[in-house]
C-alpha positions as a LaTeX table, in Angstrom:
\begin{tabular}{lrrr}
\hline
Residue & $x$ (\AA) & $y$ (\AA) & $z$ (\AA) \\
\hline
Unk1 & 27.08 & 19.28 & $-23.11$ \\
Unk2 & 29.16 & 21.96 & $-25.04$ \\
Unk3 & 29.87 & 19.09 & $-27.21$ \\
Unk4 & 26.79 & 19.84 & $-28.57$ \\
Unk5 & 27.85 & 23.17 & $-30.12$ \\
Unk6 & 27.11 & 23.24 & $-33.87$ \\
Unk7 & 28.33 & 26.22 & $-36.10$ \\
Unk8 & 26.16 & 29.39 & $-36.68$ \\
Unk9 & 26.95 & 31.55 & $-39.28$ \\
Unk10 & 29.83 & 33.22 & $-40.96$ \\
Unk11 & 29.04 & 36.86 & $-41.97$ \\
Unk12 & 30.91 & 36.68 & $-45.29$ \\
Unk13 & 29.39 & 36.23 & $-48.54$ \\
Unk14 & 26.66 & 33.89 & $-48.26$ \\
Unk15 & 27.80 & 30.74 & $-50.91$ \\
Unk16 & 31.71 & 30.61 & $-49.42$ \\
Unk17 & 30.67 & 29.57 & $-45.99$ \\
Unk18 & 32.28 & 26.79 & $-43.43$ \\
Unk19 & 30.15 & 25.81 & $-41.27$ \\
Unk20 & 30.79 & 22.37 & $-39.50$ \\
Unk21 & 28.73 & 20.99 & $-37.42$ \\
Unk22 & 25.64 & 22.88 & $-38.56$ \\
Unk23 & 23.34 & 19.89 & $-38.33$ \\
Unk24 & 24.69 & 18.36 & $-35.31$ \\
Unk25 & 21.44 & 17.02 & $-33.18$ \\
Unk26 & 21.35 & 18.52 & $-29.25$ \\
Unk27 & 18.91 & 17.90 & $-26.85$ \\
Unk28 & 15.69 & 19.66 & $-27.04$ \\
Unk29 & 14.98 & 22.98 & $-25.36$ \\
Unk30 & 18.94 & 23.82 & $-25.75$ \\
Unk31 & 19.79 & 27.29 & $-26.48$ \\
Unk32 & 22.88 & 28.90 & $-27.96$ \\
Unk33 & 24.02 & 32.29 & $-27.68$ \\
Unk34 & 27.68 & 33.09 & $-29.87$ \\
Unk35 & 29.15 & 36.70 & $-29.81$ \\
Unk36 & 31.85 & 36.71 & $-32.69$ \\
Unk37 & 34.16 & 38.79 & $-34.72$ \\
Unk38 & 35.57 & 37.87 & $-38.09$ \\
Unk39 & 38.22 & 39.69 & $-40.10$ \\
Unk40 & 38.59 & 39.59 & $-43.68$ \\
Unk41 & 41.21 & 40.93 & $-46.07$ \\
Unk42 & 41.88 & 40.69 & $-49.96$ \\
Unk43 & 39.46 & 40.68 & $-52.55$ \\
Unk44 & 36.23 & 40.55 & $-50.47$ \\
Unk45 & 32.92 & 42.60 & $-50.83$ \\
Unk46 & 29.65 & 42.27 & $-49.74$ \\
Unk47 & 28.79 & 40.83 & $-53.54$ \\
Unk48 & 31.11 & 39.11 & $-55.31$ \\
Unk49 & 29.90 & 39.29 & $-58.15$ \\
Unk50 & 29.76 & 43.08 & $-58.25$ \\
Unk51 & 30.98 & 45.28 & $-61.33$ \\
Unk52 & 34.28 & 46.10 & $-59.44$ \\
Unk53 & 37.90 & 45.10 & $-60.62$ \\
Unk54 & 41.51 & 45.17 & $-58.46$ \\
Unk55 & 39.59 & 45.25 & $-55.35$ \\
Unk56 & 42.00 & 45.19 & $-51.85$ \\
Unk57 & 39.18 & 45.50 & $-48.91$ \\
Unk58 & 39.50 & 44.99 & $-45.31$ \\
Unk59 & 36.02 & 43.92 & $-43.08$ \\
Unk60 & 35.47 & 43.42 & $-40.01$ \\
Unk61 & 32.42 & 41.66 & $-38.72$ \\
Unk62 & 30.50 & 41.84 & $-35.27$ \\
Unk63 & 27.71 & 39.62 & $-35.05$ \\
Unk64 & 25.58 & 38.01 & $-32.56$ \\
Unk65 & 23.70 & 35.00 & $-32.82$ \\
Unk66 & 20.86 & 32.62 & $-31.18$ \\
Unk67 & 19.76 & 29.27 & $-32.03$ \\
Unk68 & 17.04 & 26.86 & $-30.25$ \\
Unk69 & 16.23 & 23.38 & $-30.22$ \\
Unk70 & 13.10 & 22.90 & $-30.76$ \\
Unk71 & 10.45 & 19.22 & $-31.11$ \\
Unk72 & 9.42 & 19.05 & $-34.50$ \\
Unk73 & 6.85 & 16.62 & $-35.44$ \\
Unk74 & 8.88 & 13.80 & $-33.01$ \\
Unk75 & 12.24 & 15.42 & $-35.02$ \\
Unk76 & 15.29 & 17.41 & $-33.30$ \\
Unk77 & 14.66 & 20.80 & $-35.26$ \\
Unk78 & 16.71 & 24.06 & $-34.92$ \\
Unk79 & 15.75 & 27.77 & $-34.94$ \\
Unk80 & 18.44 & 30.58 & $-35.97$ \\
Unk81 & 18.58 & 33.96 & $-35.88$ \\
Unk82 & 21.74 & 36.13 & $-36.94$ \\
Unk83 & 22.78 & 40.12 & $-36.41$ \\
Unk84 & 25.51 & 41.17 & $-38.16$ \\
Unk85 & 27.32 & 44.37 & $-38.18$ \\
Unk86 & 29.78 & 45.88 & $-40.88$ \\
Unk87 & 32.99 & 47.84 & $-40.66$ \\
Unk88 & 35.82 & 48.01 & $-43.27$ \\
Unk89 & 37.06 & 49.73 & $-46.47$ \\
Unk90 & 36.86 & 48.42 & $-49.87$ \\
Unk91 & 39.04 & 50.36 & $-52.40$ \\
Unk92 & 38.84 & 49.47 & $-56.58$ \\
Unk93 & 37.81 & 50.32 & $-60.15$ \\
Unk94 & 34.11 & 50.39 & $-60.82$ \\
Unk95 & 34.39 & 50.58 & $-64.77$ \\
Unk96 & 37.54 & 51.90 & $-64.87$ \\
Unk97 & 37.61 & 54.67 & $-62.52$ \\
Unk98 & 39.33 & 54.11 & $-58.93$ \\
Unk99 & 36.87 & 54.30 & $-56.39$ \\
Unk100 & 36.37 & 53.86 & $-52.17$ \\
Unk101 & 33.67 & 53.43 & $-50.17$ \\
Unk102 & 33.89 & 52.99 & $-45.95$ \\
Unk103 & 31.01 & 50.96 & $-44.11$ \\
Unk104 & 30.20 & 51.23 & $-40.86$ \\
Unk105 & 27.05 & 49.40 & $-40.67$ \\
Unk106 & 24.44 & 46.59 & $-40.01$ \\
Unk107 & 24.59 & 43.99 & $-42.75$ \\
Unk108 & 21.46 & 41.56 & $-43.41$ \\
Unk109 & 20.07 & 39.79 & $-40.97$ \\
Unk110 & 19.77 & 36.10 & $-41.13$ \\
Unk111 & 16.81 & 33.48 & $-40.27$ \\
Unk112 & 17.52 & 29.53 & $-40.49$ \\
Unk113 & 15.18 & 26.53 & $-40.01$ \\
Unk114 & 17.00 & 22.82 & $-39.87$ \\
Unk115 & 15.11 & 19.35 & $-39.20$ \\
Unk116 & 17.06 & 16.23 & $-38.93$ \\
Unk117 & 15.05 & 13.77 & $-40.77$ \\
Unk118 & 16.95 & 10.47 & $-39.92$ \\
Unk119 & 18.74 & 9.55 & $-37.25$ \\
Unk120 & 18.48 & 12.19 & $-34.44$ \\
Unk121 & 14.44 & 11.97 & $-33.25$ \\
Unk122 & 13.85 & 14.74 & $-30.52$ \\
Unk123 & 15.96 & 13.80 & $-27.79$ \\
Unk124 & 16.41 & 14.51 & $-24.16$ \\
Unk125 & 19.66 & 14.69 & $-22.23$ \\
Unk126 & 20.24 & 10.86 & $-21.45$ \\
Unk127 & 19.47 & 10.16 & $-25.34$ \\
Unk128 & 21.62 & 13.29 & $-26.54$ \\
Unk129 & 24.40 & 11.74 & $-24.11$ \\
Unk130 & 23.69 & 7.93 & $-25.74$ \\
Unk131 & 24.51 & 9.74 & $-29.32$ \\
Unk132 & 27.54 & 10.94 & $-27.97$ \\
Unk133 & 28.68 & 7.43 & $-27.45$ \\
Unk134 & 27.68 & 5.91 & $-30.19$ \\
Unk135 & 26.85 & 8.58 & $-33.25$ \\
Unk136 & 25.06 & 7.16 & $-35.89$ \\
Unk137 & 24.03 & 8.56 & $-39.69$ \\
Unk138 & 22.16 & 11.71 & $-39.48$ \\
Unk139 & 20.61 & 13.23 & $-42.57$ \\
Unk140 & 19.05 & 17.06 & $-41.92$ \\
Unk141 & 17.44 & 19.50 & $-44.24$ \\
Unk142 & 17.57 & 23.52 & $-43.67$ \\
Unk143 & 15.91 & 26.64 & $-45.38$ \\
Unk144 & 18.06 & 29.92 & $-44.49$ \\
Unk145 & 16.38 & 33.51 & $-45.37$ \\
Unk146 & 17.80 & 36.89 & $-45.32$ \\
Unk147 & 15.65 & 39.46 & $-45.75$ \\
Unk148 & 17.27 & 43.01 & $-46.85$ \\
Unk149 & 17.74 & 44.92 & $-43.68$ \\
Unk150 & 21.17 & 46.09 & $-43.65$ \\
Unk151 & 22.32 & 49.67 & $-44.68$ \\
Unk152 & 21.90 & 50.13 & $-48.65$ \\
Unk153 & 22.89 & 53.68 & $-50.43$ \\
Unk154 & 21.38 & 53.33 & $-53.81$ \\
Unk155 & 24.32 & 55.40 & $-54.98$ \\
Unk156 & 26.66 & 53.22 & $-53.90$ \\
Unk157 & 28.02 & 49.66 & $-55.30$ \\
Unk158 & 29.45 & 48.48 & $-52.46$ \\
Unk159 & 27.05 & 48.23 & $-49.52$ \\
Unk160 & 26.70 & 46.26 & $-46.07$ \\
Unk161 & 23.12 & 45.20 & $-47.55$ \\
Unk162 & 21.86 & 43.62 & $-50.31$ \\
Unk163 & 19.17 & 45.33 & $-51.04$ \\
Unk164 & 17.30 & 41.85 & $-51.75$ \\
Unk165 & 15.57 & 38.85 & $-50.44$ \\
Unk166 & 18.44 & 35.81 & $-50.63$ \\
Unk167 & 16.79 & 32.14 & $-49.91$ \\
Unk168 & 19.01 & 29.05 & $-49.55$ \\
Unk169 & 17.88 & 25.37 & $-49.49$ \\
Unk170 & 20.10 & 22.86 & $-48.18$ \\
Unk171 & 20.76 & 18.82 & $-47.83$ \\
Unk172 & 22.91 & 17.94 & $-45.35$ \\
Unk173 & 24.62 & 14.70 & $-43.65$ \\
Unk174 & 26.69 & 13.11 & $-40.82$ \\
Unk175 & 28.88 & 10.04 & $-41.15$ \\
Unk176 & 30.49 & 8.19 & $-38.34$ \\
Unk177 & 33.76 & 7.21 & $-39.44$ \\
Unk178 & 36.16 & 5.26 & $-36.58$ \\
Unk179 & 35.53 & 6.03 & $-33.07$ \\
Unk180 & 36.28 & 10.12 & $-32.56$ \\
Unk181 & 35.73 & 10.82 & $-36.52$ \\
Unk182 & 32.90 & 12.04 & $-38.51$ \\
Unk183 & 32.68 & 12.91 & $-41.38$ \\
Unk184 & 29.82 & 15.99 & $-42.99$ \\
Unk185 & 28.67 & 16.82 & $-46.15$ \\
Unk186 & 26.14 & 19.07 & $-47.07$ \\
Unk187 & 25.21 & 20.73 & $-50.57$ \\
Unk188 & 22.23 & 23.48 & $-51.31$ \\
Unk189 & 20.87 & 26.22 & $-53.56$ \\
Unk190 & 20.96 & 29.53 & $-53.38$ \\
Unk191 & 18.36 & 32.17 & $-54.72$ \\
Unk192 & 18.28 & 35.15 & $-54.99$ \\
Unk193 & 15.79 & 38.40 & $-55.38$ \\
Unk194 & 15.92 & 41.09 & $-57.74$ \\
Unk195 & 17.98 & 44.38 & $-56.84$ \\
Unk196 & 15.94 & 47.19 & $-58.32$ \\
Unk197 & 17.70 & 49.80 & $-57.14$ \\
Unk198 & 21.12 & 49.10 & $-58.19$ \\
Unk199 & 23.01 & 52.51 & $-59.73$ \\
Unk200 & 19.47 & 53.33 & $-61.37$ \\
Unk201 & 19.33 & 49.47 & $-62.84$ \\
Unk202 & 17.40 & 46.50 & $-61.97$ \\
Unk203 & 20.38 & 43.84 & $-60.92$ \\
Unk204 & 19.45 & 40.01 & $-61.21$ \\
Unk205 & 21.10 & 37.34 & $-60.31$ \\
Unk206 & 20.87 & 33.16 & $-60.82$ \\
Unk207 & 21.46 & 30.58 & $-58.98$ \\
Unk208 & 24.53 & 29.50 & $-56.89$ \\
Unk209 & 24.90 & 25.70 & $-56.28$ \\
Unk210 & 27.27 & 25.65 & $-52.87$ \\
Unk211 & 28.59 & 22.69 & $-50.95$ \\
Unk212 & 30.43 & 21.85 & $-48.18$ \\
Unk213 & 32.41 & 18.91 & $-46.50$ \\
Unk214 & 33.91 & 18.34 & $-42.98$ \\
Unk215 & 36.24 & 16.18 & $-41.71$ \\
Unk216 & 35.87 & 16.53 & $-37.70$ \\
Unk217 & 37.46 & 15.13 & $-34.40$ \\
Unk218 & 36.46 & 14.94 & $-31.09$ \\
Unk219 & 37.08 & 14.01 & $-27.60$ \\
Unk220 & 35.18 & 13.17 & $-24.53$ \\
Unk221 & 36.28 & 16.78 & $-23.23$ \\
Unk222 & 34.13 & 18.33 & $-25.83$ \\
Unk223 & 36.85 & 20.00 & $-27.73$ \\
Unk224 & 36.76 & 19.33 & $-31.23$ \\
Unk225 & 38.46 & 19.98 & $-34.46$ \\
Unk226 & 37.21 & 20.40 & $-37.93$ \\
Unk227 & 39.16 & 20.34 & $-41.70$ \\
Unk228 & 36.81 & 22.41 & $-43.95$ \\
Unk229 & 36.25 & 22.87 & $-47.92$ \\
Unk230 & 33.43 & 24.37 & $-49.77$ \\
Unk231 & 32.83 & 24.34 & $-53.54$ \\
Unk232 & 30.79 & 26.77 & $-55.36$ \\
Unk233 & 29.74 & 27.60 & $-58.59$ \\
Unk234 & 26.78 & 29.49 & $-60.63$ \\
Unk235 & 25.40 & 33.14 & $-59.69$ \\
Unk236 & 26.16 & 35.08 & $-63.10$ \\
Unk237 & 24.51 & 38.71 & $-62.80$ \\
Unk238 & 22.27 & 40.43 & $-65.40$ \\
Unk239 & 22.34 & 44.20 & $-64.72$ \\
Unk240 & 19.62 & 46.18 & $-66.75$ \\
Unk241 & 19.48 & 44.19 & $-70.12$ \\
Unk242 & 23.41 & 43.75 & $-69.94$ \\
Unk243 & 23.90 & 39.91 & $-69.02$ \\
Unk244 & 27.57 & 40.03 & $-66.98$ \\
Unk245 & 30.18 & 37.57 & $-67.52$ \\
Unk246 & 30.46 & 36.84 & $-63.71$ \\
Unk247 & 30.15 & 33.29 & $-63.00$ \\
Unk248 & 31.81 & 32.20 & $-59.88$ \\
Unk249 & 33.12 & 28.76 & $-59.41$ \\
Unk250 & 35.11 & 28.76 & $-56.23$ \\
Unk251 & 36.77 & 26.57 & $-53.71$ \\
Unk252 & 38.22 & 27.68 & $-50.49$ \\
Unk253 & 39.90 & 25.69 & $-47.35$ \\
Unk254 & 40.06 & 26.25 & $-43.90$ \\
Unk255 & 39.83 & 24.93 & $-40.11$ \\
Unk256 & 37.33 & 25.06 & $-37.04$ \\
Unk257 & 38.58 & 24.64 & $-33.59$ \\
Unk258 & 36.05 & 24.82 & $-30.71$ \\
Unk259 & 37.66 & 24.35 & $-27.04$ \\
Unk260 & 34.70 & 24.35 & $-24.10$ \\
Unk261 & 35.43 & 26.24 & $-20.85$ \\
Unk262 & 33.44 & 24.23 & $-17.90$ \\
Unk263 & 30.16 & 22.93 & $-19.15$ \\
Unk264 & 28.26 & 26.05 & $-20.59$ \\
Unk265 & 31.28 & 28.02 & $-22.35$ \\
Unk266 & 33.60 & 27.91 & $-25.27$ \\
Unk267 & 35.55 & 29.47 & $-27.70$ \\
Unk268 & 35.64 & 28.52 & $-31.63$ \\
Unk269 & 38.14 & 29.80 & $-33.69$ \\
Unk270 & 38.18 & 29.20 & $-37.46$ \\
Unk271 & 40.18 & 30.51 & $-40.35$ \\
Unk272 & 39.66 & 30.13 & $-44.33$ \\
Unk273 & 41.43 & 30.68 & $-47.04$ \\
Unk274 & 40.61 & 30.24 & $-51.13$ \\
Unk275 & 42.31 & 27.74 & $-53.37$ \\
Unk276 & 40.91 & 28.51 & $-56.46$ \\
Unk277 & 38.77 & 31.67 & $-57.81$ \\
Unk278 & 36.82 & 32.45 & $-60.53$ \\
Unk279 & 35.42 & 35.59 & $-59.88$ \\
Unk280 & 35.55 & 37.79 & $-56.33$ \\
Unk281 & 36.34 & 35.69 & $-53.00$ \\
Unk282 & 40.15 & 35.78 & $-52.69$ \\
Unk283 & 40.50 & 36.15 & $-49.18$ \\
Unk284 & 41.85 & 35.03 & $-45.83$ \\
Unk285 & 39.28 & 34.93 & $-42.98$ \\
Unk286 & 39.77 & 34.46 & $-39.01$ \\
Unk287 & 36.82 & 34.57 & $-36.52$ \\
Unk288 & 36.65 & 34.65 & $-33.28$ \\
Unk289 & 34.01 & 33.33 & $-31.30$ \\
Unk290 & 32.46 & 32.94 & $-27.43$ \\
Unk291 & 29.72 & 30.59 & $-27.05$ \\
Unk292 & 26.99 & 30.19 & $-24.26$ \\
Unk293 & 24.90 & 27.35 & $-23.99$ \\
Unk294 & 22.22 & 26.42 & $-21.21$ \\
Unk295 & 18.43 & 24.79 & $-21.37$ \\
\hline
\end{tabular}
């Protein structure tokens, strides 16, 4: 069964996730509990595209999160909810004056709906168990909100939260390759709420087009194994009347590895790294995960 495990959420910024498995169907009634940690260091805020140059940060990230299958109009449909909480140092120039600012706090919280719309109807354990077997195409679609209730000092740039209402709709798909291989793609658009309280300004923000693709293996054991890549690009800032010359277009790499202790537990490790970056997002980031699942 802890094949089953999909990927909840990484607390970094929201376009440069990895998430693999994310749409992966499990039977219905299933529910997931991960406790995680994530470290990030290099040039990593909150906001990439903030007004901040030479930035060196450390993070750390605590988060908890719970997901549950649910029946959906005959469809295998998920339910997410994600707490994270902040703690690092972010040290650079904020229009050319050296500047550091210290969180210790909760970051936004994090609310996803997913529906699989072809090949994974609701499904009980005998049918999850046939997929297994024999996995066929699976196409999903998700809507992910995070509504601005982490710690925000309107005197401060950097900040655990946003101060804003981010929405992101997403396509997703899974591809049975040979026996043990899939392969997942998924692309969406994020959107983003106005900041009016940013340093006395109203910030804005469009678009960010993000995508993702997987290459995964697994086993019978349940352990698998997942090369990740994500591509982003868009989300230039207008702050006040100023319009910023802050479009990202970034591409980072990385690896999942989720190993299941007995039937109900496992751990998931992943680490990312960027490849190429426009603006904000050169990092390295490790997470650590334990995952609970029962029905």
């Amino acid at each position: 069964m802890v094949l089953a495990v999909s990927g909840l959420w990484s607390a970094s910024s929201a376009a440069q996730e990895l998430v693999p498995r994310a749409y992966w169907p499990v039977p219905v009634g299933t529910n997931l509990l991960v406790v995680g940690y994530q470290h990030l260091s290099g040039d990593v805020v909150t906001d990439a595209t903030l007004p901040l140059e030479g930035v060196e940060s450390t993070f750390e990230y605590f988060q908890v999160s719970y997901q549950r299958t649910l029946n959906v109009l005959g469809r295998t449909s998920n339910l997410q909810f994600n707490l994270p909480y902040a703690r690092g140092t972010a040290k650079g120039l904020v229009e050319g004056e050296f500047r550091r600012r210290d969180i210790s706090s909760f970051a936004d919280a994090r609310f996803q709906f997913s529906i699989n719309l072809r090949g994974a109807p609701s499904m009980d354990n005998a049918a999850f168990r046939e997929l297994v077997a024999k996995p066929r195409p699976i196409i999903a679609a998700g809507i992910l909100v995070q509504p601005p209730t982490g710690s925000y000092d309107v005197d401060r740039a950097i900040n655990a939260g946003s101060n804003r209402w981010s929405t992101k709709l997403a396509l997703g798909g899974i591809w049975p390759l040979v026996p043990g291989w899939l392969f997942e793609a998924s692309a969406g658009v994020w959107y983003f709420g106005d900041n009016d309280e940013f340093l006395g300004m109203t910030r804005q923000q469009d678009p960010i087009f993000a995508s993702e693709v997987h290459l995964v293996r697994t086993n019978r054991s349940g352990l698998w194994i997942a090369l990740d890549g994500t591509y982003y690009a868009g989300g230039k800032t207008t702050v006040g009347d100023v319009q910023r010359d802050d479009r990202q277009q970034n591409t980072r790499i990385g690896f999942t590895l989720l190993y299941p202790i007995k039937r109900r537990y496992a751990i998931r490790l992943a680490y990312s790294t960027a490849v190429r970056t426009e603006i904000g997002g050169d990092y390295d980031s490790i997470s650590l995960n334990f995952v609970n699942l029962w029905q």
